[in-house]
C-alpha positions as CSV (number, residue, x, y, z in Angstrom):
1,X,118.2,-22.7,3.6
2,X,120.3,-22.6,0.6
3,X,119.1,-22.7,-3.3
4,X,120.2,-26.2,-3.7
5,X,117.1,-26.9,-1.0
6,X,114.6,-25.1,-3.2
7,X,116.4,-26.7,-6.4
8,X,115.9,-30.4,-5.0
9,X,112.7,-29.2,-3.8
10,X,111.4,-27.9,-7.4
11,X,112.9,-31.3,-8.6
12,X,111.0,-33.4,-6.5
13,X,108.0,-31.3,-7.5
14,X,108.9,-31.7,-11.4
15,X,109.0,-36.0,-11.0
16,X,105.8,-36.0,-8.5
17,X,104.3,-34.5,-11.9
18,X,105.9,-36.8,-14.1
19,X,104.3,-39.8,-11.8
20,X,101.2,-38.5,-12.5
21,X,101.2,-38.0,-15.7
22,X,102.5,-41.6,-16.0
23,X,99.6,-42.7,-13.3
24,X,97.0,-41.2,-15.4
25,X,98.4,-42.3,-18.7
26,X,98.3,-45.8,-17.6
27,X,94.5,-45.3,-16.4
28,X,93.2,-43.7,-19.3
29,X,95.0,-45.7,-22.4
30,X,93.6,-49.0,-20.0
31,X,90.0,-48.2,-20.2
32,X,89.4,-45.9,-23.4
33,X,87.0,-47.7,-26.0
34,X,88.8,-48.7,-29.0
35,X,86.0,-48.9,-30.7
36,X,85.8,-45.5,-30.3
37,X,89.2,-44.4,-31.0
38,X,88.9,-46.2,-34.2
39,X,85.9,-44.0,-35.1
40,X,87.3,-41.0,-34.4
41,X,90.5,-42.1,-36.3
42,X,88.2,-42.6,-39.4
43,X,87.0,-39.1,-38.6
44,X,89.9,-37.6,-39.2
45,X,91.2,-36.9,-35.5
46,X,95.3,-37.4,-35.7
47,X,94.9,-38.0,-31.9
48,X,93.2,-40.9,-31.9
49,X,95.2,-42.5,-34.7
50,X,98.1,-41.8,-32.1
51,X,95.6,-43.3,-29.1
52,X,95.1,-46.4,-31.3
53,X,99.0,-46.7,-32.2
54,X,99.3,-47.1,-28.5
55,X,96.5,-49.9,-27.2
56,X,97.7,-51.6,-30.4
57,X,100.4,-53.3,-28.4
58,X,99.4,-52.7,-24.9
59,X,102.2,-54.8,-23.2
60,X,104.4,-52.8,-24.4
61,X,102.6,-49.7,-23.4
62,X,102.2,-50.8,-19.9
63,X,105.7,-51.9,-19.9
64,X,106.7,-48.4,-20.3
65,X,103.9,-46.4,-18.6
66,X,105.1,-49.2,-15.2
67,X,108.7,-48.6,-15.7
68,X,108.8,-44.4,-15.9
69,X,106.0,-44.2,-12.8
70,X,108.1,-46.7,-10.5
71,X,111.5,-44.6,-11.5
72,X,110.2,-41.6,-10.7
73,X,108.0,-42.5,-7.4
74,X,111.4,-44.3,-6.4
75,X,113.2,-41.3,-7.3
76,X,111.2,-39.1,-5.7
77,X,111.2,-40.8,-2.6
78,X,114.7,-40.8,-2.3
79,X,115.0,-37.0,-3.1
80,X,112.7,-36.5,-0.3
81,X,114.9,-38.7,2.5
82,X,118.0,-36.8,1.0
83,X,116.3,-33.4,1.9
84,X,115.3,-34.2,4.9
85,X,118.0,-35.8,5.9
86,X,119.6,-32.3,7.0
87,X,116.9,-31.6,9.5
88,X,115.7,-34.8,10.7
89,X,119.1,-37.1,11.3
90,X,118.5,-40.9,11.4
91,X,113.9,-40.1,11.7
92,X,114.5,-38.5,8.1
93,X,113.6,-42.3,6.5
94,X,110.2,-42.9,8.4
95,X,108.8,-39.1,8.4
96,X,109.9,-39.3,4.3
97,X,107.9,-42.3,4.3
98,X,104.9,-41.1,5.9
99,X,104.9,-37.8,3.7
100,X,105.7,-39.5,0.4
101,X,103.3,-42.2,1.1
102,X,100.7,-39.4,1.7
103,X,101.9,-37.3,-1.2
104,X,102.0,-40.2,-3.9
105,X,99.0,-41.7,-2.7
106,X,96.4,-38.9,-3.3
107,X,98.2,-36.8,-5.8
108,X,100.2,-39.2,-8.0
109,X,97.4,-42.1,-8.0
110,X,94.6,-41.5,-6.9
111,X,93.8,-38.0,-7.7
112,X,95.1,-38.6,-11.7
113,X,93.6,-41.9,-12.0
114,X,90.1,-40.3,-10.7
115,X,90.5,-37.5,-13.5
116,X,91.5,-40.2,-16.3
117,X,88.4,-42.3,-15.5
118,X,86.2,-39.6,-15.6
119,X,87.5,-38.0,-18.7
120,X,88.8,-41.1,-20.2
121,X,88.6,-40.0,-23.7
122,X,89.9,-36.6,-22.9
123,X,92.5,-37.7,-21.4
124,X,93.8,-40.6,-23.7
125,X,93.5,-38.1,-26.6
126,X,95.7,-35.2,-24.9
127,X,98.4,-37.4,-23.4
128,X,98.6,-39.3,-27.0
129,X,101.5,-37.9,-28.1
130,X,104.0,-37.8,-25.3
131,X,103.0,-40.8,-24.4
132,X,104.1,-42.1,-28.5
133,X,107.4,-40.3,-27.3
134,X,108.2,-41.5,-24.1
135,X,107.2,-45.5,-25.6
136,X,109.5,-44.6,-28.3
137,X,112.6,-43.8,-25.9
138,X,111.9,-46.6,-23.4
139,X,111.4,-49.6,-26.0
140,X,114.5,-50.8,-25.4
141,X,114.4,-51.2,-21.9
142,X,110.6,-52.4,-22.0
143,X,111.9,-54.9,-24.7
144,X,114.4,-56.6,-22.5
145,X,112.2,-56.9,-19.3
146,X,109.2,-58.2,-21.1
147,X,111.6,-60.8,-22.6
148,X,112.8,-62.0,-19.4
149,X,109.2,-61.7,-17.6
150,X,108.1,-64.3,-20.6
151,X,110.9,-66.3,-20.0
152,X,109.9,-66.6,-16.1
153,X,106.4,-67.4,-17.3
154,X,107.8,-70.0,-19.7
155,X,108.9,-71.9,-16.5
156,X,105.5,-72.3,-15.5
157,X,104.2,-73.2,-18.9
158,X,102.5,-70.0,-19.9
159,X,103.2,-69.1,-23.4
160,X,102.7,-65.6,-25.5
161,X,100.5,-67.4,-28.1
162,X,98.2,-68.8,-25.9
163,X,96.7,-65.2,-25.5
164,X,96.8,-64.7,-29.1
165,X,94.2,-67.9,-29.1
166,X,92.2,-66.4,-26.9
167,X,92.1,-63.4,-28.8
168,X,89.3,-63.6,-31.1
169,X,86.5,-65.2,-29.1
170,X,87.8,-62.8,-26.3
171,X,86.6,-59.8,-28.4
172,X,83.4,-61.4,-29.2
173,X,82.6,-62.4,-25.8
174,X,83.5,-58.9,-24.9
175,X,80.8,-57.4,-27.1
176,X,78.5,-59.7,-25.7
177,X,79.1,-58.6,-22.3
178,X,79.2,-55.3,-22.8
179,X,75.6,-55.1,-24.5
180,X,74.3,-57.4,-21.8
181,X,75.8,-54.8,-19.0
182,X,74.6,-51.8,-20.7
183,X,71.1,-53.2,-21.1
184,X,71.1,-54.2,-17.8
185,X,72.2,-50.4,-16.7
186,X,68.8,-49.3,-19.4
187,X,71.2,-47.7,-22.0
188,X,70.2,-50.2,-24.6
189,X,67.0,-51.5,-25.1
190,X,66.2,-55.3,-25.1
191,X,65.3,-55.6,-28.9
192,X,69.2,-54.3,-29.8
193,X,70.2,-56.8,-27.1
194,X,69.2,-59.4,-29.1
195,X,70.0,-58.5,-32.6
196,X,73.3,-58.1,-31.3
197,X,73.8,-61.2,-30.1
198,X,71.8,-63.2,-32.9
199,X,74.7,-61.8,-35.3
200,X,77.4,-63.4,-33.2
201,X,75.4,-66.2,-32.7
202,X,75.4,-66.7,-36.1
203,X,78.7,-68.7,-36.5
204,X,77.8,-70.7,-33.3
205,X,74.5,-72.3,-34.1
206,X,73.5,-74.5,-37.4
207,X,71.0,-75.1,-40.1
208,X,69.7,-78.0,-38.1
209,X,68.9,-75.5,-35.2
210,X,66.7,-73.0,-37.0
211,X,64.9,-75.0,-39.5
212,X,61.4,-76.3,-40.3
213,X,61.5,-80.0,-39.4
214,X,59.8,-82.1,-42.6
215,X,56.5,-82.9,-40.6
216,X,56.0,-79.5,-40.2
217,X,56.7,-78.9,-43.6
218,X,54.0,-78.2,-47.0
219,X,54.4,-80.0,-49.6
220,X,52.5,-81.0,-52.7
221,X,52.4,-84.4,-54.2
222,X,53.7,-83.8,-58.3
223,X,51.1,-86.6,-59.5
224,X,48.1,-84.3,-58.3
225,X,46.3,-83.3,-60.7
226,X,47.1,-79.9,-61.8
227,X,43.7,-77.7,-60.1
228,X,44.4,-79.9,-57.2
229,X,48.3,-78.5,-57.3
230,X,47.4,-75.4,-57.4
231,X,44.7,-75.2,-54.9
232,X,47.1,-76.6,-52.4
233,X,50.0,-73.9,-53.5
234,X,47.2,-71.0,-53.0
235,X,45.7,-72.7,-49.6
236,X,49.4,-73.3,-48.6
237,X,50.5,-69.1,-48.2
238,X,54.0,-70.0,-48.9
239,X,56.1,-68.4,-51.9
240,X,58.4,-71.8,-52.2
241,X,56.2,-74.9,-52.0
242,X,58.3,-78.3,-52.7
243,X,57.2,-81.0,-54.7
244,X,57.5,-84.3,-54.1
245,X,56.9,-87.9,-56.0
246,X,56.2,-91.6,-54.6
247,X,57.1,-90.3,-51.0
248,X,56.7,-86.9,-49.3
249,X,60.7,-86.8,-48.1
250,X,61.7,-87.3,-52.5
251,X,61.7,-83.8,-53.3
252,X,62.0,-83.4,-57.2
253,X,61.8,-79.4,-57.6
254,X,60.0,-76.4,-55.9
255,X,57.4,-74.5,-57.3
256,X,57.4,-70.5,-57.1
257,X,54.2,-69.1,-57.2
258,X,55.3,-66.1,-58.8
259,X,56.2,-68.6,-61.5
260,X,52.5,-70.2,-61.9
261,X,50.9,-67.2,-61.5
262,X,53.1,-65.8,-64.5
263,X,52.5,-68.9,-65.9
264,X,48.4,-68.9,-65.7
265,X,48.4,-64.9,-66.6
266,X,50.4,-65.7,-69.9
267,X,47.5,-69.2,-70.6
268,X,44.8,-66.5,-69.5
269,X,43.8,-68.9,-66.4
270,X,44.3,-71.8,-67.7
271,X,45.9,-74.3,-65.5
272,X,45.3,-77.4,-68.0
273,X,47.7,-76.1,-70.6
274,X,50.5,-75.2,-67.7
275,X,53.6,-77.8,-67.3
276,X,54.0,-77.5,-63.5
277,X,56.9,-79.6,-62.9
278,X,58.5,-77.0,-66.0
279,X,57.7,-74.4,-64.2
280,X,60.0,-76.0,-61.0
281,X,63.3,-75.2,-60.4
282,X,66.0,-77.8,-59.3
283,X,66.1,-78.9,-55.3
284,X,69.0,-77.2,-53.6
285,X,70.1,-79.3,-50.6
286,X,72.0,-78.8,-47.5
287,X,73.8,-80.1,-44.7
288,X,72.2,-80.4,-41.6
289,X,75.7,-78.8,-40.1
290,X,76.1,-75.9,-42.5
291,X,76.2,-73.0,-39.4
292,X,74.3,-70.2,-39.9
293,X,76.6,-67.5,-41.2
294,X,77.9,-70.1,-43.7
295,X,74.2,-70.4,-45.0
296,X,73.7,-66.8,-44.9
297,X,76.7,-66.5,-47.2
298,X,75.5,-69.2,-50.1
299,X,71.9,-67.5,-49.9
300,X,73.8,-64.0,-50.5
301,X,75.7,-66.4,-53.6
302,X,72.8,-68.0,-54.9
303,X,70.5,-65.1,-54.9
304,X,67.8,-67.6,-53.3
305,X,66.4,-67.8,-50.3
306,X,65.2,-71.6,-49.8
307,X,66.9,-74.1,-49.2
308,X,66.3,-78.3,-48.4
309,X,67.7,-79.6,-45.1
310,X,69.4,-83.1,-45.0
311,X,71.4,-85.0,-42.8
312,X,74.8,-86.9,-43.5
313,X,72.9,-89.4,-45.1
314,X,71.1,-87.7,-47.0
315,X,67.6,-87.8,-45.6
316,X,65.7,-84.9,-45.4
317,X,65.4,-83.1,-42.1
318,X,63.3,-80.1,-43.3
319,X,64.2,-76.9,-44.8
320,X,65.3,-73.6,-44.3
321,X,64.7,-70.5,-45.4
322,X,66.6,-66.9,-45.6
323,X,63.9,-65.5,-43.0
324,X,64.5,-68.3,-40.7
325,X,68.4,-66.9,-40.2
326,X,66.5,-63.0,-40.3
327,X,64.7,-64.1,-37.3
328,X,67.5,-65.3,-35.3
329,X,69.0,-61.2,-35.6
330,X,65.9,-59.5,-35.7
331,X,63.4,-61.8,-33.8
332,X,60.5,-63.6,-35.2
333,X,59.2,-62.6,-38.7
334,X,55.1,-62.3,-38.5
335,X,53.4,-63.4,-41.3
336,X,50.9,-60.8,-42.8
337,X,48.6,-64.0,-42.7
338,X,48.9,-64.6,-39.1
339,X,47.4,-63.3,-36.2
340,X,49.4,-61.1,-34.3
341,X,49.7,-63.1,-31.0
342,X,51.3,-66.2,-30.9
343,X,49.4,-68.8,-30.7
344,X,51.8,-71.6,-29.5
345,X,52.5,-69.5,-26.4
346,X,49.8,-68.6,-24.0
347,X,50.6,-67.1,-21.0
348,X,47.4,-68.2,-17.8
349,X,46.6,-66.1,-14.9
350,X,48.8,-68.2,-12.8
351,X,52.2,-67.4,-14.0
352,X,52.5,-70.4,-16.5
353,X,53.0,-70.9,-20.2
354,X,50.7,-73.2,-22.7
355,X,53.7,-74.1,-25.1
356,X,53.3,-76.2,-28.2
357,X,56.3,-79.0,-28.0
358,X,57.8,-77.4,-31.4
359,X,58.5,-74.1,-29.7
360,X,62.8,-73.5,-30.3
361,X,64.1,-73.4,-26.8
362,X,65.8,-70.0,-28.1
363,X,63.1,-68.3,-28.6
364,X,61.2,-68.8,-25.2
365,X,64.9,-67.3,-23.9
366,X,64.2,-64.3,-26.2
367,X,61.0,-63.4,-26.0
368,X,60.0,-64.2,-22.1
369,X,63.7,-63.7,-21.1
370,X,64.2,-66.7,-19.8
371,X,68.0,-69.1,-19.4
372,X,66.7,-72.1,-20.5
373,X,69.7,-74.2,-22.4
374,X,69.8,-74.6,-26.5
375,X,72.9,-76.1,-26.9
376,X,72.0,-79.4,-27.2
377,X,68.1,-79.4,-27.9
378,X,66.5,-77.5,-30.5
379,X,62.7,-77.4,-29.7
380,X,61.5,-77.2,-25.5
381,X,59.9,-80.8,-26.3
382,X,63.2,-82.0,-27.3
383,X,64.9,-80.3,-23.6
384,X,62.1,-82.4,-21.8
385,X,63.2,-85.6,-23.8
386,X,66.5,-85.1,-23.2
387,X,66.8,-84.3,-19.3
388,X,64.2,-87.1,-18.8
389,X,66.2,-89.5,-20.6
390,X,62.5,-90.9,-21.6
391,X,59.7,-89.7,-23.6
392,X,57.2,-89.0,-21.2
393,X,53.2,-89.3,-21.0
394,X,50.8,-87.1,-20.2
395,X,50.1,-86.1,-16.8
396,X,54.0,-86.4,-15.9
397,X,55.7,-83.4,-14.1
398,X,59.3,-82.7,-14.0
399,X,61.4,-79.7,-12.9
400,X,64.8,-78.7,-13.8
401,X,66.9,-75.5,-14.3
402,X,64.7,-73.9,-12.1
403,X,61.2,-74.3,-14.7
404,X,58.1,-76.3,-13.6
405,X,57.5,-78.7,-17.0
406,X,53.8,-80.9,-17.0
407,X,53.3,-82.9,-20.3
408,X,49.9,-82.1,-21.4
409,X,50.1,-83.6,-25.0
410,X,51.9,-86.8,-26.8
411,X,51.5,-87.8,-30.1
412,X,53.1,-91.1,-30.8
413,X,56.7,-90.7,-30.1
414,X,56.3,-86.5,-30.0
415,X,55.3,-84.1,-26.9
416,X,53.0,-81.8,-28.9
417,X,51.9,-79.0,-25.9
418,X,53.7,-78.9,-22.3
419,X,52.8,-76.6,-19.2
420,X,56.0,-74.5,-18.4
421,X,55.9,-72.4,-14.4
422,X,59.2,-70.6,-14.6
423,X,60.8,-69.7,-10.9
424,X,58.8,-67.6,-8.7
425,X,55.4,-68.1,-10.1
426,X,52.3,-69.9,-8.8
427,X,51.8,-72.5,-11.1
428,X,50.7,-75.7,-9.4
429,X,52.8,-78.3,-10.8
């Protein structure tokens, strides 16, 4: 054998290497968390400001990293016929086949791929710069075949911006799913779960989903006299009590009790001498279909954290408060005046729940963990109206999505306490 053997040989070698790097490249720059990388870019690490220059526009990264790997595997391949073309005659293209098949297989693919998913961040952080090299050199090409690949896909009506459209509630969905897979995996706990996605539920749901509807609500009549007024705004346990005039839903101001009791320390107990309506500050009303993060933002701009629900027009639907939007991120906020189990939820021996009809649909989902739907009814009374189609008596049993329902309760035109048997429990419905 002659050195131009050994030279090929060496050659074929050199590209086999260049394929993996290329192989692995492709593997780790896919799957590294950018999340990460931009972390470690704040950090300080020049190597991940390179990794992050890179995913920024991964078409054409893969573009590149696709174009170099299928040159040099095709390269390769026909460096190895050519060698053994010598020995091996007209059998040289099936026994190159067989051995470059082999060779590419577990030592161009699957053996760098298996490294770069192991040691993803490694990786991606080591083959940063070449790779910002080798991008660099091969734009050109990349340029013109991604502009003719669009133009194919143009043909058959799929256009660049559509995955620009896609991109925003892509990333959000994304970090829903990954929290929901790593809490399914134990890596994060079901309280972060759900904080998590309150906060990107935020922009989805409205006012009219979280707050207290206006029969629930405590208010104080403004023409009371004023012992009366304040025995109901001490009995009441509310900071913000509204006050209303001729009908409970004419709100004319709500009363702080910070304010009275300022007011009754500074008339040294005196309630006769007080002005209570002075003492109120002005309504603040808002639409029914303010979302949540739009309401979080005018609470944040108001410094105040009550607000009057109405609808479009203009009847009041309740209130809402900033702990009512708290609770959808952090769970339910108790009340240091309430017991500490909930009463409107009461789990029996035989795998049912007691619910009061008011219960919000989203939090049965969060605190048992159940799937039941909240996108079109607010409260689990309100489901049972709405898949029924009726409002339904007592002693009536229904079952959809899976849940057992039994109306226990109806007051006038409301179902006030239902018996719920999720899936796979005993309840005899």
């Amino acid at each position: 054998m002659d050195m131009t053997f050994f030279y090929a040989l060496g050659g074929m070698l050199l590209l086999l290497l260049a394929g993996a790097f290329f192989s692995g490249s492709e593997t780790a720059l896919t799957a590294v968390s950018r999340g990460r990388m931009h972390q470690l870019e704040k950090d300080g690490s020049s190597a991940a400001a390179k990794v992050n220059r890179l995913v920024a526009n991964r078409e054409r990264l893969i573009g590149a990293l696709l174009l170099g790997n299928t040159f040099i595997n095709i390269l390769a391949s026909s460096l190895a016929t050519s060698l053994l073309e010598t020995h091996f005659g007209p059998h040289a293209v099936a026994i190159s086949t067989i051995i470059m098949t082999i060779v590419i297989l577990i030592f161009v693919e699957v053996m760098p791929k298996t490294l770069a998913i192991a040691r993803t961040d490694r990786v991606a952080l080591a083959l940063a710069a070449p790779l910002l090299w080798v991008v660099a050199v091969l734009a050109p090409i990349v340029a013109a075949v991604q502009g003719l690949v669009w133009g194919v896909l143009f043909l058959f009506g799929v256009r660049a911006q559509d995955n620009e459209q896609e991109s925003t509630e892509s990333a959000r969905e994304e970090i829903r799913g990954s929290v929901a897979l790593h809490h399914q995996e134990g890596s994060v706990e079901r309280e972060h779960r759900d904080m998590i996605g309150g906060v990107l539920d935020l922009r989805e749901l409205q006012v009219a989903d979280v707050a207290l509807h206006r029969t629930n609500m405590i208010s104080v009549d403004a023409d009371l006299s004023r012992q009366e007024i304040l025995s109901a705004v001490t009995g009441s346990h509310h900071t913000r009590v509204p006050l209303w005039r001729g009908e409970p839903e004419n709100i004319i101001g709500v009363l702080h009790t910070k304010d009275l009791a300022q007011a009754l320390l500074e008339n040294k107990g005196n309630i006769e001498t007080i002005d209570i309506l002075a003492l109120a500050s002005q309504p603040w009303f808002v639409p029914d279909t303010t979302t949540l993060e739009e309401q979080l933002e005018a609470f944040r701009q108001r410094r105040t954290h009550f607000a009057l629900v109405v609808d479009e027009y203009g009847v009041l639907m309740g209130l809402v408060t900033l702990e009512d939007i708290l609770s959808e991120i952090i769970g339910e906020l108790p009340d240091e005046h309430q017991a500490p189990a909930r009463p409107d939820v009461r789990k029996r021996p035989d795998g049912s729940y007691l619910v009061d009809g008011t219960v919000p649909v989203r939090d049965l989902n969060r605190e048992l963990e159940w799937n039941l739907p909240d996108d079109g009814a607010t409260t689990i009374a309100g489901l049972v109206i709405q898949e029924t189609g009726t409002i339904p008596e007592p002693g009536q049993r229904f079952a959809f999505f899976g849940f057992k329902f039994e109306v226990l309760r109806r007051q006038r035109n409301q179902v006030t306490a239902l018996r719920i048997t999720p899936p796979g429990k005993s309840g005899q419905v």
